[in-house]
C-alpha positions as semicolon CSV with decimal commas, in nm:
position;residue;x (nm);y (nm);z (nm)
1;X;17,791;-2,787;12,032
2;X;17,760;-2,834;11,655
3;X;17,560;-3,158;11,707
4;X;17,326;-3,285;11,952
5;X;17,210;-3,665;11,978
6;X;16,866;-3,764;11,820
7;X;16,635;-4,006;11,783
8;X;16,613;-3,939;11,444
9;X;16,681;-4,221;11,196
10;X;16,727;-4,028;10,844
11;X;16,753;-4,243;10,519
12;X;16,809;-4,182;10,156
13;X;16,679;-4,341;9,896
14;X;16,798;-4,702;9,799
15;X;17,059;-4,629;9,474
16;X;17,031;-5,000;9,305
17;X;16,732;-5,156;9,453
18;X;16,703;-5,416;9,164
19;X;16,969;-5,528;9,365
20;X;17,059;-5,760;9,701
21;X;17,368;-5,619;9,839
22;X;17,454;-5,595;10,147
23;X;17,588;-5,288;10,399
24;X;17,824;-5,363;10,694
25;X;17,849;-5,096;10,947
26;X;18,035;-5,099;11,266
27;X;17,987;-4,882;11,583
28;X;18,233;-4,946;11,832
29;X;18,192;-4,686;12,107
30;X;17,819;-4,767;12,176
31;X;17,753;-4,660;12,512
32;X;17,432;-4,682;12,798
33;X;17,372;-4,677;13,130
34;X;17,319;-5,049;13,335
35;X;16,994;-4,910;13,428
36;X;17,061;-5,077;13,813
37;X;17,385;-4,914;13,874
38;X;17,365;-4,613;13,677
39;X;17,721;-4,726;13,566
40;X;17,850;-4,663;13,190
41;X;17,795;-5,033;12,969
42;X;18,024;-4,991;12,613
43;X;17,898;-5,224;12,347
44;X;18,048;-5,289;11,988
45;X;17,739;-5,282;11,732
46;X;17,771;-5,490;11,384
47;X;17,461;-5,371;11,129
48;X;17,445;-5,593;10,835
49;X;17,149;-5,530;10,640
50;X;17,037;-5,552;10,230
51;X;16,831;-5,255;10,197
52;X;16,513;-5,240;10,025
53;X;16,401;-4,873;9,900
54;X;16,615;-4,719;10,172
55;X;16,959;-4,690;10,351
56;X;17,030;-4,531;10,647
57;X;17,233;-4,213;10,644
58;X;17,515;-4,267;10,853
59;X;17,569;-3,934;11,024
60;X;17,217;-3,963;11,114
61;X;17,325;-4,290;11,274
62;X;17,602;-4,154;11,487
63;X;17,357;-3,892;11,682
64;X;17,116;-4,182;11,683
65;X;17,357;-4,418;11,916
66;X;17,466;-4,118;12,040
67;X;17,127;-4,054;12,190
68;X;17,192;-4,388;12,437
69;X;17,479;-4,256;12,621
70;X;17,282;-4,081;12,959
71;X;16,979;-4,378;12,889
72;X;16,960;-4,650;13,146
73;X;16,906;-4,975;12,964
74;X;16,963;-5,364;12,932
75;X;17,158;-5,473;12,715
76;X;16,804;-5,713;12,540
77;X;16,621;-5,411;12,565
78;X;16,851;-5,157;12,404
79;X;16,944;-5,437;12,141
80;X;16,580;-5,488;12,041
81;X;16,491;-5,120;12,041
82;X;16,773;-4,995;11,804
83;X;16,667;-5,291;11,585
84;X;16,338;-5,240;11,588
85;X;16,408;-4,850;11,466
86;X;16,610;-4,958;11,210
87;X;16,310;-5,193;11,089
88;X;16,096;-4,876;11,096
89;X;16,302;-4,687;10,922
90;X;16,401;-4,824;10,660
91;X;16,219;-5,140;10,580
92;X;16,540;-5,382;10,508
93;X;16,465;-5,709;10,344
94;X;16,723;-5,837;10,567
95;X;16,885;-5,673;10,945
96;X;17,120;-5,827;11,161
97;X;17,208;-5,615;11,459
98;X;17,502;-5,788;11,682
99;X;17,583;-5,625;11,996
100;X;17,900;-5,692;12,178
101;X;17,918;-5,592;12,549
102;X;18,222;-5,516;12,704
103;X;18,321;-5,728;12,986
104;X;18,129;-5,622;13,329
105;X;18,206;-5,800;13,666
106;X;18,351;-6,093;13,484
107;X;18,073;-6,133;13,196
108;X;18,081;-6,043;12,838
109;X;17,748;-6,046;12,688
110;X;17,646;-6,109;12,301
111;X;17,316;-5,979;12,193
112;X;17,210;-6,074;11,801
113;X;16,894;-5,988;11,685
114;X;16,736;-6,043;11,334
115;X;16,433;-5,946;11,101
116;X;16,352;-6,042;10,762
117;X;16,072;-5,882;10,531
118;X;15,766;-6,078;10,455
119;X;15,789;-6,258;10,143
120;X;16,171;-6,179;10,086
121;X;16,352;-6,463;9,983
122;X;16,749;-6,449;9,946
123;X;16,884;-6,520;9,645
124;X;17,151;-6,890;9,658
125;X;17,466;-6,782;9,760
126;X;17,745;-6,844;9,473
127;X;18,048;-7,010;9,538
128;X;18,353;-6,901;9,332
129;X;18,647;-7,139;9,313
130;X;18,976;-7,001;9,487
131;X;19,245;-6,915;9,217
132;X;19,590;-6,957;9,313
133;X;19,774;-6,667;9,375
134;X;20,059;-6,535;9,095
135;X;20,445;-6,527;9,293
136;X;20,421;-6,120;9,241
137;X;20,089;-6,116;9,503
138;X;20,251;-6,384;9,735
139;X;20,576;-6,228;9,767
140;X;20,623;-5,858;9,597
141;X;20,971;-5,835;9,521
142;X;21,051;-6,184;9,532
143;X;21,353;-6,307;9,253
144;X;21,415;-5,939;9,187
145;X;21,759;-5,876;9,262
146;X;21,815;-5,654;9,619
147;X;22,080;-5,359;9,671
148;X;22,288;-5,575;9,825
149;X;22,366;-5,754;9,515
């Protein structure tokens, strides 16, 4: 096998960090063990974070949830671990890890964990006014004559 899971959290360095800006990553085919029934748990994992000096490298992420698939593990624990990891790694100024657990016996759970680096303060979000959209974004095509003409 060309890969093999790993606990290892790589990074690279931070490209613009004179900047906030935020990173959205999704992993939807998180998978665990409920460590009572030994049964497979599936999760959907939303990563939000504005890096500091580093970012994580994503392949590096994949054989990192990866490494969960044979682990028994609640769904808090796992949550808080992976977070936790991420904070070690990389030193964010902001995480947001969001776990969504597939349904299991009638229950969905939601796990959302958080960190924020000492002395970070976010900068006031801007609001932009909406413009109104021009007829050739609303409708492409519309007024032009068709082939049925």
């Amino acid at each position: 096998m060309p890969s093999l899971p790993s606990r290892v959290l790589e990074t690279f360095p931070n490209p613009e960090p004179s900047r906030d800006y935020w990173v959205h990553i999704e992993v939807p085919e998180f998978t665990c063990l409920c460590p009572l029934t030994g049964q497979p748990d599936f999760a959907h994992f939303t990563l939000d974070y504005i890096p500091d000096n580093k970012n994580l490298e994503l392949k590096a992420l994949k054989l990192y949830m990866w490494s969960f698939r044979n682990e028994g593990a609640f769904h808090e624990a796992v949550t808080n671990q992976i977070t936790n990891d991420m904070v070690a790694a990389t030193q964010p100024r902001y995480l947001r890890l969001t776990a969504r657990w597939y349904v299991r016996g009638g229950i969905f759970t939601t796990v959302v964990t958080e960190h924020r680096k000492a002395g970070w303060s976010p900068a006031p979000p801007v609001s932009v006014p909406a413009f109104s959209q021009q007829p050739s974004t609303v409708n492409p095509g519309a007024g032009l004559p068709s082939a049925n003409n």
